[in-house]
C-alpha positions as CSV (number, residue, x, y, z in Angstrom):
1,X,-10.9,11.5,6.1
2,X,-14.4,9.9,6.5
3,X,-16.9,11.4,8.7
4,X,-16.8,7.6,11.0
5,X,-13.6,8.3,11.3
6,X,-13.8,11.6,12.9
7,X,-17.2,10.2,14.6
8,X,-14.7,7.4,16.1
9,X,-11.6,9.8,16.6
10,X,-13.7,11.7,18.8
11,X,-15.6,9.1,21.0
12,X,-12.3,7.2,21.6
13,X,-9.6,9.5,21.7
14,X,-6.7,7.8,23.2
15,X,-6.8,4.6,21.8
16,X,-2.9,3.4,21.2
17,X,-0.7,3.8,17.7
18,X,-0.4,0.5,15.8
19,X,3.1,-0.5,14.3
20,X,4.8,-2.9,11.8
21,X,1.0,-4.4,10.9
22,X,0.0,-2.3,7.4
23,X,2.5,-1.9,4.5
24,X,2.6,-0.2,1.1
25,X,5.5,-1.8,-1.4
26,X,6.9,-0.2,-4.7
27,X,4.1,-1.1,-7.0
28,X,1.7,0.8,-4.7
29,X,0.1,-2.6,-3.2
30,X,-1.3,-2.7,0.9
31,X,-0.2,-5.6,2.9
32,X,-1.7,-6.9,6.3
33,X,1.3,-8.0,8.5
34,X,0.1,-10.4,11.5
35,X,2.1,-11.1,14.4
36,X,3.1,-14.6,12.0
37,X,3.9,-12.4,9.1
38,X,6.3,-9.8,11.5
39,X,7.9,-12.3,13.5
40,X,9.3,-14.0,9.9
41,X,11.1,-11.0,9.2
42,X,10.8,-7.2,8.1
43,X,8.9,-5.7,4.9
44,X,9.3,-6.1,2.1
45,X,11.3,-9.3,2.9
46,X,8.4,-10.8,4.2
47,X,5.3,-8.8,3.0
48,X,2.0,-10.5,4.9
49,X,-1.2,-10.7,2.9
50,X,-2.0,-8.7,0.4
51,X,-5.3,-6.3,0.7
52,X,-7.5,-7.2,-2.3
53,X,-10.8,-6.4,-1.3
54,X,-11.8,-3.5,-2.9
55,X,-13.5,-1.6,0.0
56,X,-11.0,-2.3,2.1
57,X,-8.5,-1.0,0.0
58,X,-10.4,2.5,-0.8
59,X,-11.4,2.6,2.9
60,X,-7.4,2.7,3.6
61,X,-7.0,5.1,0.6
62,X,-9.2,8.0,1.6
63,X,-7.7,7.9,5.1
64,X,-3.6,7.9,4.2
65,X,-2.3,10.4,5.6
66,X,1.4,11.8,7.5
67,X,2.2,13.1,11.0
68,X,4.6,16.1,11.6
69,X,7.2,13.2,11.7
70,X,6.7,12.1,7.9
71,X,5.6,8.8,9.6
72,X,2.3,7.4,7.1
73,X,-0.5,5.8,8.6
74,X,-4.2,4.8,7.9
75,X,-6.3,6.3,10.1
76,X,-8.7,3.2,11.1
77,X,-11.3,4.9,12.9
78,X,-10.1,5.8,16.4
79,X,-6.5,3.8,15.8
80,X,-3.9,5.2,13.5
81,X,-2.0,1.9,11.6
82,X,1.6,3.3,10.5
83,X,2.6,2.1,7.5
84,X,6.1,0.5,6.2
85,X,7.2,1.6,2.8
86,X,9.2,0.1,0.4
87,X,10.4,3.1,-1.3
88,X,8.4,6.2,-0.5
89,X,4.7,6.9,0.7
90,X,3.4,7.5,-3.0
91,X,3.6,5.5,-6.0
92,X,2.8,7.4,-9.0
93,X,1.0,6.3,-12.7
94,X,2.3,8.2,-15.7
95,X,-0.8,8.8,-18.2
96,X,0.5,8.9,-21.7
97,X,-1.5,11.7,-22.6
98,X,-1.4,15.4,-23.2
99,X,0.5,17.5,-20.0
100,X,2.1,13.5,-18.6
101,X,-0.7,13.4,-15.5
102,X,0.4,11.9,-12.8
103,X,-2.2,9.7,-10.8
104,X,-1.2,8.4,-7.1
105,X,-1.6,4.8,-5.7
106,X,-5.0,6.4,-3.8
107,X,-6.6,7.8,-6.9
108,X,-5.7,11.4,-6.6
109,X,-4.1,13.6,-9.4
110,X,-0.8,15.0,-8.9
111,X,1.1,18.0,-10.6
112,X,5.0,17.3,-11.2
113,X,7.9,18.9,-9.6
114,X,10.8,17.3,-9.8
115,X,12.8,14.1,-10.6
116,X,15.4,12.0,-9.4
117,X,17.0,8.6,-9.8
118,X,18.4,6.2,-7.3
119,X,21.6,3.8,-7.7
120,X,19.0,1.2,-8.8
121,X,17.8,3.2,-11.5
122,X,14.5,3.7,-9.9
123,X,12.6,7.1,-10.7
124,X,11.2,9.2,-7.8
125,X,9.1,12.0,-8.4
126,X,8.2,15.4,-6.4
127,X,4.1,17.1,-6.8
128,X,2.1,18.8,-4.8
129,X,0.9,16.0,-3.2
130,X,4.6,14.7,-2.0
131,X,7.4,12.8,-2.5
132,X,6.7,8.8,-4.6
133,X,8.3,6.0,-6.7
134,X,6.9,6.0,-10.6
135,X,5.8,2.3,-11.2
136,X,7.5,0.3,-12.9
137,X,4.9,-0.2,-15.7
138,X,5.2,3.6,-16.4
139,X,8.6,4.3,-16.8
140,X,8.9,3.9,-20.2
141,X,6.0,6.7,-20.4
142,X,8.1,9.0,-17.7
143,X,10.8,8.3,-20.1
144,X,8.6,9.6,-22.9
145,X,8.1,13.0,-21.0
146,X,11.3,13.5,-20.1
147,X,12.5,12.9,-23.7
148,X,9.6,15.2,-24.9
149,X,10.9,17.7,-22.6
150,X,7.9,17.9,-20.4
151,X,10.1,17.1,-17.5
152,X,13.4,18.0,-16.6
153,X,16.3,15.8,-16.7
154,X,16.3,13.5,-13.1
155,X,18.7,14.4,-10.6
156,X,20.9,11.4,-9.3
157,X,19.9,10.8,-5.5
158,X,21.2,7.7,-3.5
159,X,17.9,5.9,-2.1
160,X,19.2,5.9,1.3
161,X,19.1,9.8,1.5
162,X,15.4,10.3,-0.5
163,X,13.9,9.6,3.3
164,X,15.4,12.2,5.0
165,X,15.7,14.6,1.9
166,X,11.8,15.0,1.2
167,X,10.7,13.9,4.9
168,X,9.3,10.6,5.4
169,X,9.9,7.3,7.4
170,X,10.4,4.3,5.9
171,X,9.9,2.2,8.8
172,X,8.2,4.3,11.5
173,X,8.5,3.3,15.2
174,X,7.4,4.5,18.7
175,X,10.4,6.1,20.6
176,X,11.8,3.5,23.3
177,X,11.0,4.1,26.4
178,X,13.6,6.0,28.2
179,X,15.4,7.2,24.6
């Protein structure tokens, strides 16, 4: 996490959660979700704007991270902004290279674990770092490593079940009052 961040965490420590206003979708791209954007329906029916500015997009990067709740969220200085996934809170690049690297959405190398494939044919993979979709521009290269037998034959896994499986929230929310 930046040190700003920390700085801000610190001066203002209860400032309030933020929901349904930052998004990630399968191909590992942020969205900004205004009130206009939310009130037209949910993500990724409706995604919002996408974040193309490069700064902004690193600053979000560096400061992904989970609660204890698998519930993602960018830490934005003193306010944490849960994010709504698409699929799951990672979206891995395959290198076509020697060992199959994995790269996350955020930059960060990740070592392979384990494979699985939903009713859509969509491949999920397990590192170190946690639980993601491959993108769909490198399939045919995870194809290529599971073929090689660099990885192991995916598991079949309905989509609906990967969330509570490998423990994140798709759509995290506060708890309602009183429930």
């Amino acid at each position: 996490m930046d040190d700003l961040v920390l700085q801000a965490m610190q001066k203002w420590p209860n400032v309030p959660h933020c929901h349904g206003w930052l998004a990630l979708d399968a191909r590992g791209h942020w969205y900004m979700r205004d009130d206009r954007a939310q009130a037209a329906g949910p993500f990724p029916q409706v995604k919002g704007s996408r974040v193309d500015h490069e700064k902004l997009r690193a600053f979000i990067e560096r400061n992904y991270l989970a609660d204890a709740n698998g519930a993602w969220y960018f830490q934005n200085g003193p306010q944490r902004v849960y994010v709504d996934l698409e699929a799951a809170p990672w979206v891995w690049r395959v290198q076509a290279s020697a060992g199959w690297p994995l790269q996350s959405h955020t930059g960060l190398p990740a070592e392979f674990d384990g494979a699985w494939l939903d009713e859509n044919g969509r491949l999920f993979v397990l590192t170190n770092l946690g639980f993601g979709l491959v993108h769909t521009l490198d399939t045919g290269i995870a194809a290529q490593a599971i073929e090689a037998g660099a990885w192991p034959q995916p598991q079949e896994l309905a989509f609906a079940a990967m969330p509570q499986r490998f423990g994140y929230r798709l759509v995290p929310r506060p708890p309602l009052e009183g429930g």
